[in-house]
GUPAMI-616228 format. One record per residue: residue number from 1; y, z, x of N, C-alpha, C, CB in turn; residue in three letters. Coordinates in nm, 3 decimals. Each point is the difference from the previous one (the first is absolute). Glycine has a CB too. Example, Ala and Ser with C-alpha at 12.3 -4.5 7.8 and 13.67 -1.06 7.14 Angstrom:
! GUPAMI-616228
R pos     n.Y     n.Z     n.X    ca.Y    ca.Z    ca.X     c.Y     c.Z     c.X    cb.Y    cb.Z    cb.X code
R   1  -0.569   0.780   1.319   0.119   0.000  -0.089   0.120   0.000   0.090  -0.117   0.125  -0.189  ALA
R   2   0.222  -0.197   0.154   0.119   0.006   0.082   0.109   0.073  -0.077  -0.063  -0.215   0.118  SER
END
This chain:
! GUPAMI-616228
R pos     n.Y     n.Z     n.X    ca.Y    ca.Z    ca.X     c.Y     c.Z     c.X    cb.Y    cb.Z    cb.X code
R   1  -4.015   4.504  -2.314   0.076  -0.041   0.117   0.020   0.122   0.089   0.117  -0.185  -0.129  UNK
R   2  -0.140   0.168   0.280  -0.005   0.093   0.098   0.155   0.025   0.027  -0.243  -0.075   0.100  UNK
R   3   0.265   0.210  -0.068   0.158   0.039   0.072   0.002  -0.111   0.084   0.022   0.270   0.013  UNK
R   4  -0.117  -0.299   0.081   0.055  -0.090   0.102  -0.030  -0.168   0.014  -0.015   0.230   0.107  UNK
R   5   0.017  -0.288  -0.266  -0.001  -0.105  -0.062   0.151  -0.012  -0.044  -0.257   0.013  -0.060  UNK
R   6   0.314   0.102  -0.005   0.118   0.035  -0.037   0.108  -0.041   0.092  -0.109   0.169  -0.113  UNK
R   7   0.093  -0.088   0.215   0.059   0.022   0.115   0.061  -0.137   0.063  -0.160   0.204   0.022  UNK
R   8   0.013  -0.274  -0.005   0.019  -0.134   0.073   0.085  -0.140  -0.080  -0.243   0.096   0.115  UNK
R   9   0.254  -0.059  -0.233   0.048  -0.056  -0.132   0.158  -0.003   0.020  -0.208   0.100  -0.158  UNK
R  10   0.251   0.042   0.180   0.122   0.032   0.017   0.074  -0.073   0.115  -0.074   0.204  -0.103  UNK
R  11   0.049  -0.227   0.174  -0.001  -0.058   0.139   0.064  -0.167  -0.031  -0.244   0.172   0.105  UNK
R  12   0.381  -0.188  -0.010  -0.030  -0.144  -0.037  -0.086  -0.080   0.075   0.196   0.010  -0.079  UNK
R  13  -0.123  -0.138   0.100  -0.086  -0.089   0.105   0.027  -0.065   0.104  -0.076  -0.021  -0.147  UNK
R  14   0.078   0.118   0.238   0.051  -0.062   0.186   0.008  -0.072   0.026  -0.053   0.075   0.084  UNK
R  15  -0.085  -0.171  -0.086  -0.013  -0.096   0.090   0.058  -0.091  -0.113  -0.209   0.063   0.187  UNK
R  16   0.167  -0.106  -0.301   0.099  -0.051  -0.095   0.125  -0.052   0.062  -0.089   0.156  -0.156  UNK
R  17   0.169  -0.011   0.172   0.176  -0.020   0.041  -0.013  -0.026   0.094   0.126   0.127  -0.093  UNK
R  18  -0.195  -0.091   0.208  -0.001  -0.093   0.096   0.040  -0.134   0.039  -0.114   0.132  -0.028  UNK
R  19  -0.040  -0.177  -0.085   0.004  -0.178   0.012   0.129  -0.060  -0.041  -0.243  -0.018  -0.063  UNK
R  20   0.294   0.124  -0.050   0.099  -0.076  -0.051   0.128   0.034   0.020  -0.143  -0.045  -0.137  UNK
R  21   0.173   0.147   0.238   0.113   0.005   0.077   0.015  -0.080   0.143   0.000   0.214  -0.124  UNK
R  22  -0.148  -0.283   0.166  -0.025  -0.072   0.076   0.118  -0.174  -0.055  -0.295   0.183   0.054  UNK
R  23   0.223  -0.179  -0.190   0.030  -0.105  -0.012   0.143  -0.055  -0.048  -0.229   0.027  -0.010  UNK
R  24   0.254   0.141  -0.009   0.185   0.002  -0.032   0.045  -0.064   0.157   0.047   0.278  -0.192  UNK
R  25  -0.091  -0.235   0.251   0.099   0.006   0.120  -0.054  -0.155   0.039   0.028   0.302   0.095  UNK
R  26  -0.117  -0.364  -0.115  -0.065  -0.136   0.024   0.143  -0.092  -0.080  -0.333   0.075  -0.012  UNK
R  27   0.336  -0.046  -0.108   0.095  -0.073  -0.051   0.128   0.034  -0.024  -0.163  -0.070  -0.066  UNK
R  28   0.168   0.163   0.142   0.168   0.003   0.047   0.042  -0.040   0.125   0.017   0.174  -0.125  UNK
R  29  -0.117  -0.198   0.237   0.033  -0.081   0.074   0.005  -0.158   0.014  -0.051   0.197   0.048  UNK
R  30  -0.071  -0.250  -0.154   0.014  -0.112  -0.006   0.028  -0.037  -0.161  -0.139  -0.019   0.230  UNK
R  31   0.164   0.044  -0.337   0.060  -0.067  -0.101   0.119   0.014  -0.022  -0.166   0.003  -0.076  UNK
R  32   0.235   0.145   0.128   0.172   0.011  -0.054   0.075  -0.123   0.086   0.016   0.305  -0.037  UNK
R  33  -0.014  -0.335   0.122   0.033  -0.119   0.077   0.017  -0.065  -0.073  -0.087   0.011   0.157  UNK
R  34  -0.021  -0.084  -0.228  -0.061  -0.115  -0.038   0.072   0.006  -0.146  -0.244  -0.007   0.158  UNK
R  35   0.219   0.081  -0.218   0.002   0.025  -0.159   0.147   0.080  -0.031  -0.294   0.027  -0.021  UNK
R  36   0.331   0.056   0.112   0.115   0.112  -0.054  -0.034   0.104  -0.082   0.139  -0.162   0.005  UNK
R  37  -0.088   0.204  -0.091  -0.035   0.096  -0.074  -0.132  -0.025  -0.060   0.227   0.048  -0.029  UNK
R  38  -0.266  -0.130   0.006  -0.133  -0.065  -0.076  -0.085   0.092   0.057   0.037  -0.261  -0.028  UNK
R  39  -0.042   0.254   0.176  -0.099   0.042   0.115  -0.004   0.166  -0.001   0.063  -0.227   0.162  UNK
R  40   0.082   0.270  -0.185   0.037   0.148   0.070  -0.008   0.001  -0.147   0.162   0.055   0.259  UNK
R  41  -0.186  -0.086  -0.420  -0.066   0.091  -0.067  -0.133  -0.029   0.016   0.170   0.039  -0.145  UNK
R  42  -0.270  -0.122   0.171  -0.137   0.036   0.028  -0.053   0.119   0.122  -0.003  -0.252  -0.088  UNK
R  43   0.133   0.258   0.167  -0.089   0.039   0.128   0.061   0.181  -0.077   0.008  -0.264   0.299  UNK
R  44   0.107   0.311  -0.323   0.004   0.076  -0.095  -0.031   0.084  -0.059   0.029  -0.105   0.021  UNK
R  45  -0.110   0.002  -0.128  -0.032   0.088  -0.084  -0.210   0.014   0.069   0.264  -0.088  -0.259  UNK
R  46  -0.313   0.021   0.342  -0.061   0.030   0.084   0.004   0.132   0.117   0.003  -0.230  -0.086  UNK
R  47   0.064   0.231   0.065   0.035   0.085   0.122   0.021   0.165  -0.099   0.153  -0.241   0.198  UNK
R  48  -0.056   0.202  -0.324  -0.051   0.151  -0.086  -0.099   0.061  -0.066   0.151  -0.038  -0.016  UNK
R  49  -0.270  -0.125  -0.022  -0.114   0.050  -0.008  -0.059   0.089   0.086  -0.002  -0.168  -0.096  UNK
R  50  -0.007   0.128   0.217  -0.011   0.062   0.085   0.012   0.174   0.002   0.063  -0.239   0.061  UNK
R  51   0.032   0.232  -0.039   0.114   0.114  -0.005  -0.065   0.096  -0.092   0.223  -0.145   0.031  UNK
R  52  -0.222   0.079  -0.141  -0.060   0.134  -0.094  -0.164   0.040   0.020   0.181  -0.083  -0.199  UNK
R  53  -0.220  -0.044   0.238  -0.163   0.019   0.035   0.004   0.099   0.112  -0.090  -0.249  -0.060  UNK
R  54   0.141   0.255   0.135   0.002   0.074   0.116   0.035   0.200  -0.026   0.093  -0.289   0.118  UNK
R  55   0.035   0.219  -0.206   0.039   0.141  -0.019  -0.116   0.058  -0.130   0.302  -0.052   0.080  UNK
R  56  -0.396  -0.042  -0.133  -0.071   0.091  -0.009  -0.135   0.080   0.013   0.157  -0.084  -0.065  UNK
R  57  -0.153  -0.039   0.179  -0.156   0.037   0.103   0.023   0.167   0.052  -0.034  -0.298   0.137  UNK
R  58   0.217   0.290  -0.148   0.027   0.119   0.107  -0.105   0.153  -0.042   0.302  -0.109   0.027  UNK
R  59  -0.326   0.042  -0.147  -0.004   0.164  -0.085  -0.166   0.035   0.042   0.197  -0.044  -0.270  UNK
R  60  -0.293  -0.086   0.320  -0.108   0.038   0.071   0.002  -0.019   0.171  -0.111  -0.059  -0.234  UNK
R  61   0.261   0.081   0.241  -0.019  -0.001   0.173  -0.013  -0.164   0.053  -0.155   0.259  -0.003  UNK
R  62   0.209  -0.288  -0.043  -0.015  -0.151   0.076   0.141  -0.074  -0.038  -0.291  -0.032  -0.028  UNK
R  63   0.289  -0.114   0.036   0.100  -0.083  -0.049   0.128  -0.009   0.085  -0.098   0.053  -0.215  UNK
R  64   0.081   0.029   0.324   0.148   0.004   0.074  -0.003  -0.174   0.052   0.012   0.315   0.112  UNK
R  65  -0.123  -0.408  -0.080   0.062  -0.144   0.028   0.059  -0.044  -0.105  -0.151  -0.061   0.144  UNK
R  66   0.097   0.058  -0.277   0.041  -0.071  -0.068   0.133   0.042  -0.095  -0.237  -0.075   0.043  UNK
R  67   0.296   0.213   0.006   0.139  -0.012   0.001   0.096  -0.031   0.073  -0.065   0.099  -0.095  UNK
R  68  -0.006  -0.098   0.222   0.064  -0.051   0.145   0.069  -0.160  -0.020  -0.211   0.152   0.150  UNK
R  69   0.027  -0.231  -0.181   0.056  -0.127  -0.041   0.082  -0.033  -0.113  -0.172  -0.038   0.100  UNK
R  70   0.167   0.071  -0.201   0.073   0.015  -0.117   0.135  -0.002  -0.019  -0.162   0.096  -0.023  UNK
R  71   0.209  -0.001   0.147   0.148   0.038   0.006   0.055  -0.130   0.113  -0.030   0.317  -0.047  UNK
R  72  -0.058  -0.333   0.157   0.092  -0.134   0.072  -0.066  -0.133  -0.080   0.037   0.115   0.286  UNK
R  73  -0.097  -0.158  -0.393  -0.004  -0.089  -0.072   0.127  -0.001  -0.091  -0.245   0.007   0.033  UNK
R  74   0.284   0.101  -0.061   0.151   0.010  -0.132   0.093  -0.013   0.142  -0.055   0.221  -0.277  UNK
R  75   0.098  -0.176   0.364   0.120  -0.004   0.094   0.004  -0.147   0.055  -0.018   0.260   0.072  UNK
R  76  -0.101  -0.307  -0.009  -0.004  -0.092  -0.010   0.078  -0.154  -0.063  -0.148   0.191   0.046  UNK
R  77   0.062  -0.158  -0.137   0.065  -0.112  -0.121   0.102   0.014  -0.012  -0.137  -0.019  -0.122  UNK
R  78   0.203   0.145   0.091   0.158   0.025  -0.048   0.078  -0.057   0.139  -0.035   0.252  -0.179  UNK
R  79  -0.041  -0.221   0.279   0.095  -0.033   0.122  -0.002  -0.174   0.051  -0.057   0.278   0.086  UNK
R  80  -0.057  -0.302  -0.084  -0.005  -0.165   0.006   0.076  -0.064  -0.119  -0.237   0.005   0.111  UNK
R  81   0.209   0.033  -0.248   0.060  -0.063  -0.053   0.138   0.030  -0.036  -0.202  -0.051  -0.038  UNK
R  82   0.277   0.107   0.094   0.154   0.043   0.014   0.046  -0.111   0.132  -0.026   0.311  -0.084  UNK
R  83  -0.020  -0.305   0.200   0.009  -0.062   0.135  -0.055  -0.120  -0.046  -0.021   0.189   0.172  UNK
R  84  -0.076  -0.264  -0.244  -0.004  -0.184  -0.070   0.128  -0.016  -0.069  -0.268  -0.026  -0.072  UNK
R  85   0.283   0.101  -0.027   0.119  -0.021  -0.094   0.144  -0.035   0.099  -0.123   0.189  -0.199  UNK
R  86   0.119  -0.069   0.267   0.121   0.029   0.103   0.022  -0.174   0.056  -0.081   0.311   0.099  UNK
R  87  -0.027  -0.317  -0.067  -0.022  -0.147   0.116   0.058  -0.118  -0.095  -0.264   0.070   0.148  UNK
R  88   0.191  -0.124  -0.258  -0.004  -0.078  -0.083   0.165  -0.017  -0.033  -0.262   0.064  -0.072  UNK
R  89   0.324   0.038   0.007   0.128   0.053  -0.020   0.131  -0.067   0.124  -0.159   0.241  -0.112  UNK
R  90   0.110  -0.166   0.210   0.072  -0.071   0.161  -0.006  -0.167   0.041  -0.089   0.239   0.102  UNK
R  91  -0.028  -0.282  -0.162  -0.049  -0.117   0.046   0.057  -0.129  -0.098  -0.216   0.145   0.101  UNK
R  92   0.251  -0.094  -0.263   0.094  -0.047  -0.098   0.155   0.014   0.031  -0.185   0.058  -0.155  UNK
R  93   0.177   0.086   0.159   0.143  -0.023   0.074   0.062  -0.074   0.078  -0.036   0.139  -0.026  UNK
R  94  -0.043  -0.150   0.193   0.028  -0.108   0.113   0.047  -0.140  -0.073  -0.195   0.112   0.169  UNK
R  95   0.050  -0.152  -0.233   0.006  -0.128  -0.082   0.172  -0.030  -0.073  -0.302   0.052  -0.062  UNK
R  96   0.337   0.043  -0.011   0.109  -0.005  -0.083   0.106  -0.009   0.094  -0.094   0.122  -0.188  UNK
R  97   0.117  -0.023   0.294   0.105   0.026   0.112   0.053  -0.146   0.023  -0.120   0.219   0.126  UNK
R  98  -0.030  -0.257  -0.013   0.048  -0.133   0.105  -0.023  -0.099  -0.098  -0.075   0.063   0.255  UNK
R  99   0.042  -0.097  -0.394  -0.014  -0.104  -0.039  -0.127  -0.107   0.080   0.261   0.069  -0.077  UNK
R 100  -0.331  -0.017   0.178  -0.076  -0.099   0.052  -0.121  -0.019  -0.072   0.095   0.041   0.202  UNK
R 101  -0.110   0.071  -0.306  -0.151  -0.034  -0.065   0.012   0.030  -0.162  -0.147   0.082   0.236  UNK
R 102   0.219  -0.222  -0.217  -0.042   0.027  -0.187  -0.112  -0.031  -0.081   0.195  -0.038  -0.006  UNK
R 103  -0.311   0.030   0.058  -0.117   0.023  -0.091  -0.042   0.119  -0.003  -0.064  -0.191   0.028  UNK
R 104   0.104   0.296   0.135  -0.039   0.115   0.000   0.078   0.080  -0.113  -0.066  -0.032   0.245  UNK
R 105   0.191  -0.010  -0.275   0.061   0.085  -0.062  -0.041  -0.047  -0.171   0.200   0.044   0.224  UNK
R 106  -0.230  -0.170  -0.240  -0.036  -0.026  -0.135  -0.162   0.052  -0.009   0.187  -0.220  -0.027  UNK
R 107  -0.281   0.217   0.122  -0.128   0.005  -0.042  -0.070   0.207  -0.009  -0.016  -0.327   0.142  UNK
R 108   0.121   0.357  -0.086   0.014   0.172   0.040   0.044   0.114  -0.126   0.094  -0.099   0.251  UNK
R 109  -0.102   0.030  -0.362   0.124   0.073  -0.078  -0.083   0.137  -0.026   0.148  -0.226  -0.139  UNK
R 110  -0.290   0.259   0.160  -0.060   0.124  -0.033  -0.032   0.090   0.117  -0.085  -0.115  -0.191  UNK
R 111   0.109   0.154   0.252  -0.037   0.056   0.125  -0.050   0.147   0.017   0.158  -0.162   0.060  UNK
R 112  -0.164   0.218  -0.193  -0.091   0.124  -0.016  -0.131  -0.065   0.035   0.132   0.140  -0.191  UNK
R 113  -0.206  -0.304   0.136  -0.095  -0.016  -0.007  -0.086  -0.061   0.140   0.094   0.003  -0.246  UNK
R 114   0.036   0.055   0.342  -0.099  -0.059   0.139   0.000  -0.147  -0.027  -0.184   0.209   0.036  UNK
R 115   0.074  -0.240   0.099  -0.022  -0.174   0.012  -0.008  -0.075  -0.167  -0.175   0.038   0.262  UNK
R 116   0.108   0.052  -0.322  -0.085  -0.065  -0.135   0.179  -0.017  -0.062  -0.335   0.159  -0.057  UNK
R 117   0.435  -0.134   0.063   0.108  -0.014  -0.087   0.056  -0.137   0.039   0.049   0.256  -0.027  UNK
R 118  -0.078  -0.297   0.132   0.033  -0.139   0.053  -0.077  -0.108  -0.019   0.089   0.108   0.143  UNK
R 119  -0.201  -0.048  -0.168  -0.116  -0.056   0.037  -0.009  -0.055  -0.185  -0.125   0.179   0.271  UNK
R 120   0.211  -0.134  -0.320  -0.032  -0.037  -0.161   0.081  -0.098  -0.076  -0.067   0.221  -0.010  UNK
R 121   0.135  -0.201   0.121   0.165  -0.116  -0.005  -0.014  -0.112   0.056   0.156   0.160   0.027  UNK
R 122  -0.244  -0.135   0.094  -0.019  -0.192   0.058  -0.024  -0.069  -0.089  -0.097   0.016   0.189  UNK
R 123   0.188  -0.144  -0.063  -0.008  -0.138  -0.034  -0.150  -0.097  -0.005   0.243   0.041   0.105  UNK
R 124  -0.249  -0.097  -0.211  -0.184  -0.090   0.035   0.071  -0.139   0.075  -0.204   0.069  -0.282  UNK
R 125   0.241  -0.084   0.335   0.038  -0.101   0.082  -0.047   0.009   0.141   0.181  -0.019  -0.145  UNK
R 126  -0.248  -0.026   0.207   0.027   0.029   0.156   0.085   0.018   0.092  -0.115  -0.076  -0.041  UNK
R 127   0.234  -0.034   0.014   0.128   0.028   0.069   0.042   0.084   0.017   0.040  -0.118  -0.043  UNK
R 128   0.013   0.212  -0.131   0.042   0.111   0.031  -0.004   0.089   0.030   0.027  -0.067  -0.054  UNK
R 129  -0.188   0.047   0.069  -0.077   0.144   0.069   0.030   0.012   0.141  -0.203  -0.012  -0.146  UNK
R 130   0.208  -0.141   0.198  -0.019   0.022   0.142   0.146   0.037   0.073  -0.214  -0.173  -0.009  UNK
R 131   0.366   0.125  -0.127   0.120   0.036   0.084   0.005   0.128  -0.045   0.131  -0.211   0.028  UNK
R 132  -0.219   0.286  -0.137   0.016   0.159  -0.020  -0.047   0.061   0.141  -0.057   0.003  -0.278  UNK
R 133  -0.069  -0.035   0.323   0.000   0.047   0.128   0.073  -0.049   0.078  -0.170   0.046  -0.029  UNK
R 134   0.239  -0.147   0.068   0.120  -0.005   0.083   0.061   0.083   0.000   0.014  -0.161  -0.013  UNK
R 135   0.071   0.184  -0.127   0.133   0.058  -0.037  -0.047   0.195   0.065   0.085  -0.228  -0.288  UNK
R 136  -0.239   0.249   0.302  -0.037   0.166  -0.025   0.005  -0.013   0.161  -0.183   0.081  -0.261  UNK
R 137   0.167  -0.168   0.330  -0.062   0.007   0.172   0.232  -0.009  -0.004  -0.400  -0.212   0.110  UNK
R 138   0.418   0.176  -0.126   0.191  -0.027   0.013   0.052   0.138  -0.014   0.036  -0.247  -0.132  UNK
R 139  -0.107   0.337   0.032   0.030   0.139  -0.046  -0.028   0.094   0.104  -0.049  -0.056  -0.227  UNK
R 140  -0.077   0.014   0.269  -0.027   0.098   0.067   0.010   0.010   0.158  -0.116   0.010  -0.197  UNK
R 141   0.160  -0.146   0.223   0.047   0.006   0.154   0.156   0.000   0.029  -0.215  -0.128   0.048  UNK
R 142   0.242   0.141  -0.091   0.153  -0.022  -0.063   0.068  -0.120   0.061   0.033   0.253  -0.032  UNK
R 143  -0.085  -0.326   0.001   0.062  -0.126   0.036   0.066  -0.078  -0.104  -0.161  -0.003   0.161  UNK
END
């Protein structure tokens, strides 16, 4: 094996962290929403793959994207999914306050988990789906 077989060995893998600080930040914009924490640990621990791939491209001169991406894939997540929770949290509360939406307040009880925490609690009825969206359009216009 050549010194500079060695060399290149040592090296992590850029474009690697790249893709996959790409894709941290892909699913921290669109799954923590959706999912809650579910999302902001995929996008995460994506995003520290990253991170380390990068930090250790550094050591052959490269990798600065894929710590770039890496690091707003983890802030990210932590921050969307603090601001879903936050929301979810406010939006149970209201429910409880005015009393105008008690499915919101019965179907809400997880709200770390984003939409998917509600979304696990619905009703299979049609009705109640359709006065759950009533009761969420009542929440949110404040009427």
């Amino acid at each position: 094996m050549s010194s500079y077989e060695y060399e290149e060995r040592k090296t992590g893998h850029p474009v690697a962290g790249l893709i996959l600080g790409l894709l941290g930040i892909a699913a921290a914009l669109l799954l923590v929403i959706m999912t809650g924490v579910i999302g902001a640990a995929i996008a995460g621990v994506l995003g520290l793959i990253a991170l380390i791939l990068g930090i250790g491209a550094r050591k052959g001169g490269k990798g600065m994207g894929a710590i770039v991406t890496g690091i707003l894939a983890i802030l990210l997540a932590l921050g969307i999914c603090a601001g879903t929770t936050k929301l979810m949290t406010l939006l149970r509360d209201e429910a409880v306050k005015t009393g105008k939406a008690p499915l919101v307040e019965k179907f809400m009880e997880k709200p770390y988990l984003g939409f998917l925490g509600m979304v696990i609690n619905l009703p299979t009825e049609e009705a109640d789906i359709d006065e759950l969206v009533d009761q969420l359009k009542a929440l949110t216009d404040g009427n």
